[in-house]
N, CA and C atoms of all chains as a GROMACS GRO file, in nm:
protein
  597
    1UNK      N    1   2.776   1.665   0.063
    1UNK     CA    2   2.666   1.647   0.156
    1UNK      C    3   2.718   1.592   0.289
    2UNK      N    4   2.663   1.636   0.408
    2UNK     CA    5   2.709   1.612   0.538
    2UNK      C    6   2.638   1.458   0.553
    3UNK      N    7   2.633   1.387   0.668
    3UNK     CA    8   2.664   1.268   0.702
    3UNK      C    9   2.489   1.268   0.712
    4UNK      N   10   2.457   1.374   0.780
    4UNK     CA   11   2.350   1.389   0.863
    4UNK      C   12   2.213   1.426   0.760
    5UNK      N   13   2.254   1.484   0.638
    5UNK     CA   14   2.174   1.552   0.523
    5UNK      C   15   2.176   1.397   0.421
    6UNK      N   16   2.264   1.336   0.452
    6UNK     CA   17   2.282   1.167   0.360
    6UNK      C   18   2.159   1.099   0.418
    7UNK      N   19   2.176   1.071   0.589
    7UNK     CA   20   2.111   0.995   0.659
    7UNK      C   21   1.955   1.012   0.648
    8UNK      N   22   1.937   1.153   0.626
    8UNK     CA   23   1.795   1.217   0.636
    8UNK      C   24   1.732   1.129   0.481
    9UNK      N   25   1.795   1.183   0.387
    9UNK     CA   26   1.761   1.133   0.222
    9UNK      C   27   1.733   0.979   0.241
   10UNK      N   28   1.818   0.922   0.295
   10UNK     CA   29   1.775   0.751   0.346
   10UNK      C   30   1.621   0.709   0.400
   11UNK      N   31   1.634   0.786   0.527
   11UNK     CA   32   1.514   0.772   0.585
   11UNK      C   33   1.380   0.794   0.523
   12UNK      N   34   1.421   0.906   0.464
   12UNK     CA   35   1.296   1.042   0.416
   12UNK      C   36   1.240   0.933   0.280
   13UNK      N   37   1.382   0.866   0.189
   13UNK     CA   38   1.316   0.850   0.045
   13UNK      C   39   1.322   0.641   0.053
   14UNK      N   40   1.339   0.583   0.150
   14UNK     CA   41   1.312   0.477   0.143
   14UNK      C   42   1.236   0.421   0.174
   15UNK      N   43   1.134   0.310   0.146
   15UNK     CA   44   1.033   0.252   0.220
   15UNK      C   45   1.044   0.163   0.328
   16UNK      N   46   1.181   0.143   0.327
   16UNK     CA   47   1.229   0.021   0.468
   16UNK      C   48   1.372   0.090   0.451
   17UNK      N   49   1.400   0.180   0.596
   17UNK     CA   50   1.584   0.175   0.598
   17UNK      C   51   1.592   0.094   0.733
   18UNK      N   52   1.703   0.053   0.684
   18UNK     CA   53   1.747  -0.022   0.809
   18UNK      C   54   1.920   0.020   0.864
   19UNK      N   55   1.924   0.063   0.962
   19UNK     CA   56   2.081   0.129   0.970
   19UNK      C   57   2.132  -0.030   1.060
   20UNK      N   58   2.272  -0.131   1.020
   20UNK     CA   59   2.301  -0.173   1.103
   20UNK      C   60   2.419  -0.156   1.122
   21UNK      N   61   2.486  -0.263   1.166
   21UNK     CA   62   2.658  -0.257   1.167
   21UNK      C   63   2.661  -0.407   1.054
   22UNK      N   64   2.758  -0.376   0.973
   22UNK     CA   65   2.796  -0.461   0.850
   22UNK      C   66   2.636  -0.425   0.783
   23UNK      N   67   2.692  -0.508   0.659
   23UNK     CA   68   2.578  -0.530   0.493
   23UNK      C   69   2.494  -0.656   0.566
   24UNK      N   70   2.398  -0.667   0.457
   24UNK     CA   71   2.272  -0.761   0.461
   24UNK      C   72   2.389  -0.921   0.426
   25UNK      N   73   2.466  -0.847   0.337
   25UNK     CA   74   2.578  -0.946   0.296
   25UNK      C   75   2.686  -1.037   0.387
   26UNK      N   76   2.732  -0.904   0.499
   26UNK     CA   77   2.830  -0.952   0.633
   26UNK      C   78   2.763  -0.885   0.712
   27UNK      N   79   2.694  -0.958   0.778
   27UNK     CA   80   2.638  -0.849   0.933
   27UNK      C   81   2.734  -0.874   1.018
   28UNK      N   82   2.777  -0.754   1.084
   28UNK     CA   83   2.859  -0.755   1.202
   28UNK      C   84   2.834  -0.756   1.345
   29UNK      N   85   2.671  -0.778   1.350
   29UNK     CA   86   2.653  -0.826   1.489
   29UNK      C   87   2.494  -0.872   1.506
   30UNK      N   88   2.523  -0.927   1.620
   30UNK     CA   89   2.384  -1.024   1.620
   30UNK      C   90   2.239  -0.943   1.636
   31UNK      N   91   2.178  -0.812   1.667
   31UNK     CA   92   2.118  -0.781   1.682
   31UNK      C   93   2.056  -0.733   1.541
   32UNK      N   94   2.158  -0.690   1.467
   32UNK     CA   95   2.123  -0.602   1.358
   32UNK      C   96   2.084  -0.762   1.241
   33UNK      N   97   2.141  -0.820   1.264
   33UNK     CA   98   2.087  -0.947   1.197
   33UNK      C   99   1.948  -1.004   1.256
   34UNK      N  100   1.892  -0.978   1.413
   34UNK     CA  101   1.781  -1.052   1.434
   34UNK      C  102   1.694  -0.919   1.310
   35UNK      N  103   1.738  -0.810   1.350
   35UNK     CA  104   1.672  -0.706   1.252
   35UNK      C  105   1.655  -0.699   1.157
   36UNK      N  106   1.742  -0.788   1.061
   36UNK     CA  107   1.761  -0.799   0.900
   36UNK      C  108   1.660  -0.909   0.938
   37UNK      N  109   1.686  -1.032   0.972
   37UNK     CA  110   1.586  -1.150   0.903
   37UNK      C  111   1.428  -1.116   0.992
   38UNK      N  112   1.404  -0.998   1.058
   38UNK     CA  113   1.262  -1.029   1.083
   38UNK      C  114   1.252  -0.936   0.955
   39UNK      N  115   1.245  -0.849   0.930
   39UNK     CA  116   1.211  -0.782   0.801
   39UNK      C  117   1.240  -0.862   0.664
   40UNK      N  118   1.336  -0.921   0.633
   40UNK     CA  119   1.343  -1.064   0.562
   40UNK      C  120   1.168  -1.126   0.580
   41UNK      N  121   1.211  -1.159   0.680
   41UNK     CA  122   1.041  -1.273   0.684
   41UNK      C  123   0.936  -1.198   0.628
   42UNK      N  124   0.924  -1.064   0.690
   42UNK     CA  125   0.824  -1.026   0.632
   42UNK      C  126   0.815  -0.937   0.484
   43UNK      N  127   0.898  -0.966   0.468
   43UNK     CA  128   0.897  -0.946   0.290
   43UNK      C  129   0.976  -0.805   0.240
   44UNK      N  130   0.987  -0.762   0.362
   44UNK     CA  131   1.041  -0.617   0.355
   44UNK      C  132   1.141  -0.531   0.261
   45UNK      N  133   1.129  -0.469   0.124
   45UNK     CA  134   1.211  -0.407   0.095
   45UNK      C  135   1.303  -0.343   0.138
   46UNK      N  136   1.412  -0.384   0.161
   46UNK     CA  137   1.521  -0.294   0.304
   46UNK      C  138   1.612  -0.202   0.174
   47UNK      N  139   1.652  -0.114   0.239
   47UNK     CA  140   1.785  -0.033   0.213
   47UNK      C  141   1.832  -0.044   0.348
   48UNK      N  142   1.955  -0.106   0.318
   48UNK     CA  143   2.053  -0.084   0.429
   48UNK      C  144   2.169  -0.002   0.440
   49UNK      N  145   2.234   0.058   0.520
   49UNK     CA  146   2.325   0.153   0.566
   49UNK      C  147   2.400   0.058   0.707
   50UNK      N  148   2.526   0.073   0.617
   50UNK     CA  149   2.642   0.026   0.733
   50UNK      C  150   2.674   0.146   0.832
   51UNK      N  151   2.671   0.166   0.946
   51UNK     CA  152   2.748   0.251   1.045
   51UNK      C  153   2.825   0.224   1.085
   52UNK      N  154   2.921   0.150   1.036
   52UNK     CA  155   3.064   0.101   1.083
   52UNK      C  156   3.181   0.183   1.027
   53UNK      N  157   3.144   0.216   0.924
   53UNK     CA  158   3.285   0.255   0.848
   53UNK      C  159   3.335   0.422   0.898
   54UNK      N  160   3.223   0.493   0.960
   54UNK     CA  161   3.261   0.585   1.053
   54UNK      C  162   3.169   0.609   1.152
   55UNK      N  163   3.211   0.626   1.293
   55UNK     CA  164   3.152   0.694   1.432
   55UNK      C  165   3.057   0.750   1.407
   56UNK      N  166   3.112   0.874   1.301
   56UNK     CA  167   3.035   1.011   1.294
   56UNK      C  168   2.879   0.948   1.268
   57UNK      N  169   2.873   0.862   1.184
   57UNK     CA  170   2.741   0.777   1.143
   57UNK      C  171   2.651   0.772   1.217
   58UNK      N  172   2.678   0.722   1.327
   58UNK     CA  173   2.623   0.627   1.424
   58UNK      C  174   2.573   0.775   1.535
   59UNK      N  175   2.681   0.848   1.578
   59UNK     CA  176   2.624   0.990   1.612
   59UNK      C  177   2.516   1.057   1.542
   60UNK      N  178   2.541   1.100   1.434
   60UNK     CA  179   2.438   1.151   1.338
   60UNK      C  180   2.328   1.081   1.354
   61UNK      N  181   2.305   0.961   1.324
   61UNK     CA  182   2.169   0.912   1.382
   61UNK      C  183   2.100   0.912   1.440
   62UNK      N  184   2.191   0.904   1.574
   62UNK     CA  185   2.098   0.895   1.661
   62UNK      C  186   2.062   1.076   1.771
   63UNK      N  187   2.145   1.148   1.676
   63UNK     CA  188   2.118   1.267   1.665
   63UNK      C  189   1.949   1.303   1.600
   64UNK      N  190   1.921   1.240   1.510
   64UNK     CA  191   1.851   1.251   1.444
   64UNK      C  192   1.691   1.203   1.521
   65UNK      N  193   1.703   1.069   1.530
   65UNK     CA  194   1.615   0.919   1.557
   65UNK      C  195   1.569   0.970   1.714
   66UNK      N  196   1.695   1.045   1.803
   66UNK     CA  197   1.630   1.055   1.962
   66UNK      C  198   1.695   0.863   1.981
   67UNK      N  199   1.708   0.794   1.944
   67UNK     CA  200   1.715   0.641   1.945
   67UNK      C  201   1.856   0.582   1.971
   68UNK      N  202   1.947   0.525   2.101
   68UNK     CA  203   2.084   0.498   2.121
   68UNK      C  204   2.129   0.397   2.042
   69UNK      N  205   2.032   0.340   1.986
   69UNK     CA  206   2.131   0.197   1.985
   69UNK      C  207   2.122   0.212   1.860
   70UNK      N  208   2.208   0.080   1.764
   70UNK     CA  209   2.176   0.016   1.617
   70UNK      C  210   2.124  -0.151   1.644
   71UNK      N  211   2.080  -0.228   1.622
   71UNK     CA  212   2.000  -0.142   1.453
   71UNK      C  213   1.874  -0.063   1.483
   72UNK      N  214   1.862   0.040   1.402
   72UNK     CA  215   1.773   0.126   1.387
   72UNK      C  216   1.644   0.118   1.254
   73UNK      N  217   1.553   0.095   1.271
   73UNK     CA  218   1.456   0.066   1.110
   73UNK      C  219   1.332   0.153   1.115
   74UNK      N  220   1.351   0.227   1.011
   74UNK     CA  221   1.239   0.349   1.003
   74UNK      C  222   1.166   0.262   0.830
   75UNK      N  223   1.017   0.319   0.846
   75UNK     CA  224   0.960   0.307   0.749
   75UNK      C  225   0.890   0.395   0.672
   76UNK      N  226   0.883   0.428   0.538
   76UNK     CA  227   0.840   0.588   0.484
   76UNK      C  228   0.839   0.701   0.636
   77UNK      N  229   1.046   0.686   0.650
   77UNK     CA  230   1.036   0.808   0.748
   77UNK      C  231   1.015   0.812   0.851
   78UNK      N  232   0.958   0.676   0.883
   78UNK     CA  233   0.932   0.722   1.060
   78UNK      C  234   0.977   0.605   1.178
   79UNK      N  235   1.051   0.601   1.258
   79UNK     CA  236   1.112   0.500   1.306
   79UNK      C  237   1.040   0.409   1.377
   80UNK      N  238   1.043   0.272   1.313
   80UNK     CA  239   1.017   0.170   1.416
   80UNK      C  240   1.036   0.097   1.514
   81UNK      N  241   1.120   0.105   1.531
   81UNK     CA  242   1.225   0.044   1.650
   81UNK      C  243   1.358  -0.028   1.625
   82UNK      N  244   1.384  -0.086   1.710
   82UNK     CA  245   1.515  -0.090   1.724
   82UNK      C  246   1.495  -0.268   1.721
   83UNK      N  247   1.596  -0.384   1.729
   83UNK     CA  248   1.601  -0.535   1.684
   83UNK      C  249   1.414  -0.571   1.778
   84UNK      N  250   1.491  -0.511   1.862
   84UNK     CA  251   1.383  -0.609   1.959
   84UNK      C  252   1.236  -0.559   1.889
   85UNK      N  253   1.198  -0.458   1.881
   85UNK     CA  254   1.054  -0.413   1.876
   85UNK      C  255   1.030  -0.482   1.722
   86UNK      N  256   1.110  -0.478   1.630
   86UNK     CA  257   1.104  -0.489   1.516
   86UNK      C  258   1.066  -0.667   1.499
   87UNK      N  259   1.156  -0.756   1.608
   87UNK     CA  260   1.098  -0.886   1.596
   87UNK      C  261   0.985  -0.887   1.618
   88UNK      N  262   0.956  -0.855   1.769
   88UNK     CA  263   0.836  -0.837   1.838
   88UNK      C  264   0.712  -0.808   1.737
   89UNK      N  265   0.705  -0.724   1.708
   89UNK     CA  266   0.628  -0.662   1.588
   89UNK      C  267   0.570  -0.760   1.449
   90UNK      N  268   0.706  -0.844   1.411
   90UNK     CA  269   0.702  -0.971   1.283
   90UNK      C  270   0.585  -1.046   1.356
   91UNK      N  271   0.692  -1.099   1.472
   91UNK     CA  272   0.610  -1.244   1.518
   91UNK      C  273   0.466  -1.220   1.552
   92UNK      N  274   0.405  -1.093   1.620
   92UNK     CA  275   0.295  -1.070   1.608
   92UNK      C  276   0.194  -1.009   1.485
   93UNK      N  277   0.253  -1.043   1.379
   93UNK     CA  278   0.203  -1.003   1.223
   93UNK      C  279   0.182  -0.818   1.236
   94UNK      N  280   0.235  -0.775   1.315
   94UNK     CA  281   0.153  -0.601   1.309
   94UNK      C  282   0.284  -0.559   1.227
   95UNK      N  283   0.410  -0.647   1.204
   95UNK     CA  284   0.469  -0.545   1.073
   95UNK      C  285   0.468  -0.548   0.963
   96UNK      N  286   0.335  -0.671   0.868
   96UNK     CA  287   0.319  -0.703   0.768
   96UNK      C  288   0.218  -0.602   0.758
   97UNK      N  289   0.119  -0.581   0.908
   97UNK     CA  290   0.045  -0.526   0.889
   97UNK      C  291   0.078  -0.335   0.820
   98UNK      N  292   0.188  -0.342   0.883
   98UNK     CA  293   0.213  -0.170   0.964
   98UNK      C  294   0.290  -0.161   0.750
   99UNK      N  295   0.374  -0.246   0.695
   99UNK     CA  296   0.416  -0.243   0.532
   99UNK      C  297   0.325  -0.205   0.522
  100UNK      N  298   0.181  -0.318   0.508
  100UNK     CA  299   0.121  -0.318   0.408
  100UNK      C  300   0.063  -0.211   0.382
  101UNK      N  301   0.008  -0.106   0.516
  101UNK     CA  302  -0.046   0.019   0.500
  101UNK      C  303   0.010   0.115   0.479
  102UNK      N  304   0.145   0.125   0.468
  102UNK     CA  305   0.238   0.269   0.429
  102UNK      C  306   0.289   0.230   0.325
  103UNK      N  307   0.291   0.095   0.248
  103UNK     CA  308   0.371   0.075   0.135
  103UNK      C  309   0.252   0.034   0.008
  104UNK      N  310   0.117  -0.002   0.096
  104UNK     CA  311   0.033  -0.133  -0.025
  104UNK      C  312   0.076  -0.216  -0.029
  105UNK      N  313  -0.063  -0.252  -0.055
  105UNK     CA  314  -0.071  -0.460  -0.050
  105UNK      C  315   0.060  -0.560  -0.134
  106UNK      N  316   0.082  -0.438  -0.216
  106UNK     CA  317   0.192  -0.523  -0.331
  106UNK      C  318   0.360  -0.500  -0.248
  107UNK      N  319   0.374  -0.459  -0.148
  107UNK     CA  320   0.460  -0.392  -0.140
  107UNK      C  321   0.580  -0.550  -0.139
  108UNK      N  322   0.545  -0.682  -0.141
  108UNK     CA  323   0.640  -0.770  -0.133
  108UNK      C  324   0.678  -0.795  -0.224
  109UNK      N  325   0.623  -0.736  -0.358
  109UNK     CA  326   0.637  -0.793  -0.502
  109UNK      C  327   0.830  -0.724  -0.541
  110UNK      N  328   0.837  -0.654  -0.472
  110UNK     CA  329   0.944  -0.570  -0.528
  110UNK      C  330   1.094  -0.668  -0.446
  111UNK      N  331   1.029  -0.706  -0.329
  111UNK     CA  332   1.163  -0.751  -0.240
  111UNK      C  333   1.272  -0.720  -0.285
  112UNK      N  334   1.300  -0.634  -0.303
  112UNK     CA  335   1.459  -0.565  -0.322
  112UNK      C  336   1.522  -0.545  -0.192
  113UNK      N  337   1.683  -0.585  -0.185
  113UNK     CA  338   1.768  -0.563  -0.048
  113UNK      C  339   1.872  -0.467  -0.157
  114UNK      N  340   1.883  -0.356  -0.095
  114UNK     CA  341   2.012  -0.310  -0.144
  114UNK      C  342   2.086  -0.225  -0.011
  115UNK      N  343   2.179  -0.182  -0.058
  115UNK     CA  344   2.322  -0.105   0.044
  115UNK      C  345   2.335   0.016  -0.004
  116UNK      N  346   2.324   0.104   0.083
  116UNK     CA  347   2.410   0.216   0.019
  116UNK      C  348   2.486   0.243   0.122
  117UNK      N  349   2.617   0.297   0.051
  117UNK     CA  350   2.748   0.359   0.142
  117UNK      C  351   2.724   0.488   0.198
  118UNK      N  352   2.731   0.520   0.330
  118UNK     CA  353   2.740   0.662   0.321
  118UNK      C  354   2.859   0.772   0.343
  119UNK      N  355   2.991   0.669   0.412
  119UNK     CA  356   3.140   0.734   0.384
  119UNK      C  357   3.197   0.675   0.274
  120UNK      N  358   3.267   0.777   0.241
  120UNK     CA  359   3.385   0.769   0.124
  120UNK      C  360   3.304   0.824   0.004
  121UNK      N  361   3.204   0.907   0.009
  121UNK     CA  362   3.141   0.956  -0.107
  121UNK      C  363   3.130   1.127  -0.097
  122UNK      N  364   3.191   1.162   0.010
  122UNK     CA  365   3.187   1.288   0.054
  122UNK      C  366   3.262   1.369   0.003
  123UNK      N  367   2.912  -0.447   3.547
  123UNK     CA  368   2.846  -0.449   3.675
  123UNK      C  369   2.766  -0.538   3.674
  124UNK      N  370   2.679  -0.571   3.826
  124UNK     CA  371   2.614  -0.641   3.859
  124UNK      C  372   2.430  -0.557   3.808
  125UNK      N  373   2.350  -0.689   3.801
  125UNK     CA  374   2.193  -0.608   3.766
  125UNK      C  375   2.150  -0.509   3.854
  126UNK      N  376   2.192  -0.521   3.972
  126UNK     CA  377   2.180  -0.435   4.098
  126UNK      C  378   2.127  -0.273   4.074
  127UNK      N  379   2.239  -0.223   3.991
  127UNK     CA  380   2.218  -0.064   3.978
  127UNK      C  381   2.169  -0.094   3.851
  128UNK      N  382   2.120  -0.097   3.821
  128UNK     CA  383   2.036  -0.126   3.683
  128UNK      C  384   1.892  -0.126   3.772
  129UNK      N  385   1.846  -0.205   3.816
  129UNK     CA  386   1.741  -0.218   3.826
  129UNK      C  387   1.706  -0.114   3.936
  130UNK      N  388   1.798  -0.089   4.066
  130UNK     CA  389   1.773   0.055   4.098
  130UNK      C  390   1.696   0.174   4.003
  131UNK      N  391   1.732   0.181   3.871
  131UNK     CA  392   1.734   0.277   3.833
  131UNK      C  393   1.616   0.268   3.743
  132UNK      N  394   1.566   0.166   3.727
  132UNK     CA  395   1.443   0.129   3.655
  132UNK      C  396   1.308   0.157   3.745
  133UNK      N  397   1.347   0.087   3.905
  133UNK     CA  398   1.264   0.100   3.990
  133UNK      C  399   1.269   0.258   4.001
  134UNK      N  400   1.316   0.309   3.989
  134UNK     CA  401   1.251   0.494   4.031
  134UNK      C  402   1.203   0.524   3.885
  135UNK      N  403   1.264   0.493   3.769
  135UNK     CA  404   1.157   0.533   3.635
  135UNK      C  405   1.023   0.501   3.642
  136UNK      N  406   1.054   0.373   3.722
  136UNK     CA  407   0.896   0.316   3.707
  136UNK      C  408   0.826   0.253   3.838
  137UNK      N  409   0.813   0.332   3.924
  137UNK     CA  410   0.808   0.300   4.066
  137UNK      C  411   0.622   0.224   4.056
  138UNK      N  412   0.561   0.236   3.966
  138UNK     CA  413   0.418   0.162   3.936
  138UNK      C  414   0.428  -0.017   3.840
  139UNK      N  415   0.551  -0.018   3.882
  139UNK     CA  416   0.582  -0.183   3.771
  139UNK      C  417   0.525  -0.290   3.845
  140UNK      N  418   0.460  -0.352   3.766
  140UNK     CA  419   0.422  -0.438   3.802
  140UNK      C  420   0.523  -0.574   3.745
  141UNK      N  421   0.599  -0.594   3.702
  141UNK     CA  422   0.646  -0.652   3.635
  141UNK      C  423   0.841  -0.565   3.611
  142UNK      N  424   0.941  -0.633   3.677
  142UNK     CA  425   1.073  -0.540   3.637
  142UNK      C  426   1.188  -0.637   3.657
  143UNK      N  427   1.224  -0.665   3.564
  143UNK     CA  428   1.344  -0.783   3.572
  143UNK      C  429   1.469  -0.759   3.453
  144UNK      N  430   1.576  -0.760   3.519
  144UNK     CA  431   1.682  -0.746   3.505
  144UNK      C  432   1.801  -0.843   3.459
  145UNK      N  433   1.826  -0.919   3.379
  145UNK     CA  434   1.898  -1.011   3.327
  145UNK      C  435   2.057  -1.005   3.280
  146UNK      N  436   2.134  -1.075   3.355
  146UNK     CA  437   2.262  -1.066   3.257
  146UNK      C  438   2.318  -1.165   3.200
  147UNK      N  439   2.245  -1.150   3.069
  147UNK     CA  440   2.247  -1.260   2.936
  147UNK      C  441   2.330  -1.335   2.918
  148UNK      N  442   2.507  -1.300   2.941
  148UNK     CA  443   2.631  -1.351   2.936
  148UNK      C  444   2.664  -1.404   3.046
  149UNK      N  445   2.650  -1.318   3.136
  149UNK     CA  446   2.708  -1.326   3.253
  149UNK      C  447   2.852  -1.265   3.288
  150UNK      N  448   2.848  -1.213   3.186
  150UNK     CA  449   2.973  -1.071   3.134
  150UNK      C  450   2.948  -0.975   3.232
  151UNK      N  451   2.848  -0.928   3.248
  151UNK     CA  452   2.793  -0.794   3.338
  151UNK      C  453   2.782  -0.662   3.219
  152UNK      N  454   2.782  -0.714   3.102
  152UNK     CA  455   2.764  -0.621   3.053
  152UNK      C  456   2.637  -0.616   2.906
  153UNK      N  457   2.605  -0.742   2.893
  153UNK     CA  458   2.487  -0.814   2.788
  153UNK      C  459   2.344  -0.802   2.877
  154UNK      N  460   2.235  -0.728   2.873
  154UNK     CA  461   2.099  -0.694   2.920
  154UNK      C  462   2.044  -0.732   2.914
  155UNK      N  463   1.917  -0.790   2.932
  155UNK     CA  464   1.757  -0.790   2.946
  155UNK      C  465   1.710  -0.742   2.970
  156UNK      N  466   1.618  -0.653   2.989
  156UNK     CA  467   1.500  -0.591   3.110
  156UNK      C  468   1.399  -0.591   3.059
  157UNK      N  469   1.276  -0.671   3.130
  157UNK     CA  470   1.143  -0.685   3.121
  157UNK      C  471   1.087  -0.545   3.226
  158UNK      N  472   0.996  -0.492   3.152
  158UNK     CA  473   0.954  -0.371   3.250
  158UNK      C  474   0.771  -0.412   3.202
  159UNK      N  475   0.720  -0.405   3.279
  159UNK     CA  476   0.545  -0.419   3.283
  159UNK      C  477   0.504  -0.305   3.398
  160UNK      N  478   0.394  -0.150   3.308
  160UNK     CA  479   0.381  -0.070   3.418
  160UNK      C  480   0.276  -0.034   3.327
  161UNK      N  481   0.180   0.030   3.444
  161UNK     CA  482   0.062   0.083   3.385
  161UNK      C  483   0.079   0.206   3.341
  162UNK      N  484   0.219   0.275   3.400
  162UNK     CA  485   0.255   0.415   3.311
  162UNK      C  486   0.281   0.411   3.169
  163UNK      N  487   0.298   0.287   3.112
  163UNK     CA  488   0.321   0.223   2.972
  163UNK      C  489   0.249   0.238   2.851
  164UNK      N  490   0.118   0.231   2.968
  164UNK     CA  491  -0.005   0.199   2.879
  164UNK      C  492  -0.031   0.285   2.757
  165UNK      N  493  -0.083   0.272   2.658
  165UNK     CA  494  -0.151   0.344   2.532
  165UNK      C  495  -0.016   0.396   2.476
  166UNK      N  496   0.124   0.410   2.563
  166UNK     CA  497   0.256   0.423   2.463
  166UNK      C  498   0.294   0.325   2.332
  167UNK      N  499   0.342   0.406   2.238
  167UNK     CA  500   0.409   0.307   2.152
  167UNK      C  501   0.505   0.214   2.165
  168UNK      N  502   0.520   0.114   2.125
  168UNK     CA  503   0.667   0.017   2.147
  168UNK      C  504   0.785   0.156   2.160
  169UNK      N  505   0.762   0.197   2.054
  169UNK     CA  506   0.868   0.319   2.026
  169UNK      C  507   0.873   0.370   2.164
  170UNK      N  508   0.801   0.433   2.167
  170UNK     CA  509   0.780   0.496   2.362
  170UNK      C  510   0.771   0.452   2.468
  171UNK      N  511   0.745   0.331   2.442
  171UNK     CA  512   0.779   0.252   2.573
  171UNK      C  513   0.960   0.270   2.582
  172UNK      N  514   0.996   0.220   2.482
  172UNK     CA  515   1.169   0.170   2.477
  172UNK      C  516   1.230   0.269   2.548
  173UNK      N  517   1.204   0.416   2.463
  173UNK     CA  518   1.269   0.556   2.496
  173UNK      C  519   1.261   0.571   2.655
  174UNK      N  520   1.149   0.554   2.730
  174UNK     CA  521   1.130   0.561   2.848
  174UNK      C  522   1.274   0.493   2.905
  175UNK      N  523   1.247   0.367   2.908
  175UNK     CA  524   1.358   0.225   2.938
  175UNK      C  525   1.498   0.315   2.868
  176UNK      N  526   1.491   0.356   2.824
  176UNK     CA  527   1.684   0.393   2.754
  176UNK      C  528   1.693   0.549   2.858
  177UNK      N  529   1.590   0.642   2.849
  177UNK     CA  530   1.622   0.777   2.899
  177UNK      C  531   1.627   0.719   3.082
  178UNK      N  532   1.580   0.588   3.113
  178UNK     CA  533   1.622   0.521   3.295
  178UNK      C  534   1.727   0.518   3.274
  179UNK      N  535   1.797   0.453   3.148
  179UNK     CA  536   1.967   0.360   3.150
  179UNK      C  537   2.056   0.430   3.089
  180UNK      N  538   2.017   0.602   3.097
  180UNK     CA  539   2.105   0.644   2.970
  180UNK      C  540   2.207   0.713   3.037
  181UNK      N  541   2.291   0.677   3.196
  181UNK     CA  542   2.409   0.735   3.243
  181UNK      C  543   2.456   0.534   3.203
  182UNK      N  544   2.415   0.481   3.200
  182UNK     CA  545   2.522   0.310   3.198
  182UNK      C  546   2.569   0.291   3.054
  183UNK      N  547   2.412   0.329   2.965
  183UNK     CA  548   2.433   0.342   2.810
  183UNK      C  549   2.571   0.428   2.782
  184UNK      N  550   2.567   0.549   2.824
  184UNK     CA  551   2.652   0.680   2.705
  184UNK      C  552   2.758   0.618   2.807
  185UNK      N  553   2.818   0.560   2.947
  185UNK     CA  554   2.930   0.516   2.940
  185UNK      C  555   3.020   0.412   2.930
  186UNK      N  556   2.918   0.315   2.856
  186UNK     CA  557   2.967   0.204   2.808
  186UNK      C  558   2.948   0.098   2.909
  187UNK      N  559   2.897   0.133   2.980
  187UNK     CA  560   2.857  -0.038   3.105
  187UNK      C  561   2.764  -0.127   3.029
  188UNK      N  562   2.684  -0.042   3.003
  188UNK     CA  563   2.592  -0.151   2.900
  188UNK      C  564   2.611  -0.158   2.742
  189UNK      N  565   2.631  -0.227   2.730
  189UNK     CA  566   2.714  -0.296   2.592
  189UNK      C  567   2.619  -0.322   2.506
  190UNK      N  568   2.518  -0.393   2.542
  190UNK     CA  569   2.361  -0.476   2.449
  190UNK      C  570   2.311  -0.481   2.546
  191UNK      N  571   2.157  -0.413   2.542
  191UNK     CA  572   2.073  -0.394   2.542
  191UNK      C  573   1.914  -0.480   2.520
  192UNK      N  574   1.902  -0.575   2.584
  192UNK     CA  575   1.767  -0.646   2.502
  192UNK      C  576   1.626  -0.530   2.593
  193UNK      N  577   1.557  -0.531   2.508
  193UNK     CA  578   1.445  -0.479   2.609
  193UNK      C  579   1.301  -0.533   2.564
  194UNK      N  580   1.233  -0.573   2.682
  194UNK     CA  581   1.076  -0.616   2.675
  194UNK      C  582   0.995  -0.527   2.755
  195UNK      N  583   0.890  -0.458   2.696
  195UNK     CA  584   0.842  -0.368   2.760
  195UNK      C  585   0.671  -0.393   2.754
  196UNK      N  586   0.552  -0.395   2.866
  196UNK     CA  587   0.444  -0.366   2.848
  196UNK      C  588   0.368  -0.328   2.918
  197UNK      N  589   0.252  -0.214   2.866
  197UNK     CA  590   0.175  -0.104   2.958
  197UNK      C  591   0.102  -0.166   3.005
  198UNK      N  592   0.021  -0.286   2.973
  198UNK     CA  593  -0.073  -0.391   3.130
  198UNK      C  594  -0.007  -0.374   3.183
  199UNK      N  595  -0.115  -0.448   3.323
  199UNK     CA  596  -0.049  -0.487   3.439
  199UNK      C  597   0.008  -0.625   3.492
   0.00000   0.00000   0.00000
């Protein structure tokens, strides 16, 4: 599977992706972390995707998204923005709001963070 | 660089701003801010507001002058 047919399956089959640089585990830069802990706060089931471990990644994306930068956070599929909009969004409760209606009311019960790789599986 | 051509380039995206400020966070010349407030904004999504603000900055973006990016964007006036 191409980089770009991986990235799509992410977006398409997760209820919170979040593309940053480093894991939820080592973030590698400060933006993609304000991005992890506002979705943190709000309870957010994330799948995360590192774009570090190749370029091509980070191209493909934003091939995809229309969107330059990382971090990038789409929800059932459809992109929300990028660190800033995504805080913006917490602190004004419209992304508990914006879960709760594409995921249901329960959607915090699950709080799952996981990673998936998308080089070295090719 | 300096905010200078930056904000040049905001002011012709958005020659109706009521609101357009330009920040350099570090003082690196290369860490951003930009507050943009325009009534061309209005009824856009965050999403669409941003895109606007990136497709103004996207000769500094694709050549690396701008490094990070913060952006505040809103369609009031």
């Amino acid at each position: 599977m191409s980089y770009s047919e991986k990235i799509r399956e992410v977006i398409d089959g997760s209820d919170v992706a979040l593309f940053m640089k480093g894991t939820p585990a080592f973030v590698m830069c400060g933006n993609s972390d304000r991005a992890l802990q506002a979705l943190r706060r709000a309870g957010a089931p994330v799948t995360a995707v590192d774009v570090l471990p190749d370029p091509a990644i980070r191209q493909e994306l934003t091939a995809i998204s229309g969107w330059p930068t990382i971090p990038q956070v789409f929800v059932k599929g459809e992109l929300v923005g990028g660190a800033d909009i995504v805080e913006e969004l917490e602190q004004s409760g419209e992304l508990e709001r914006t879960l709760r209606e594409r995921l249901g009311d329960d959607y915090g019960d699950a709080r799952s963070e996981q990673t998936v790789a998308l080089a070295g599986q090719a | 660089m300096s905010t200078d051509p930056l904000r040049t380039l905001l002011e012709s995206a958005f020659p109706d701003a009521t609101e357009l400020d330009v920040i350099d966070r570090t003082g690196g010349g290369d860490h951003f801010q930009v507050v943009v407030t325009a009534p061309s904004l209005a009824g856009l999504s965050l999403v669409e507001q941003h895109r606007r603000v990136y497709e103004a900055l996207s000769t500094p973006l694709a050549d690396g002058t701008i490094h990070e990016l913060r952006i505040k964007t809103k369609g009031a006036t």
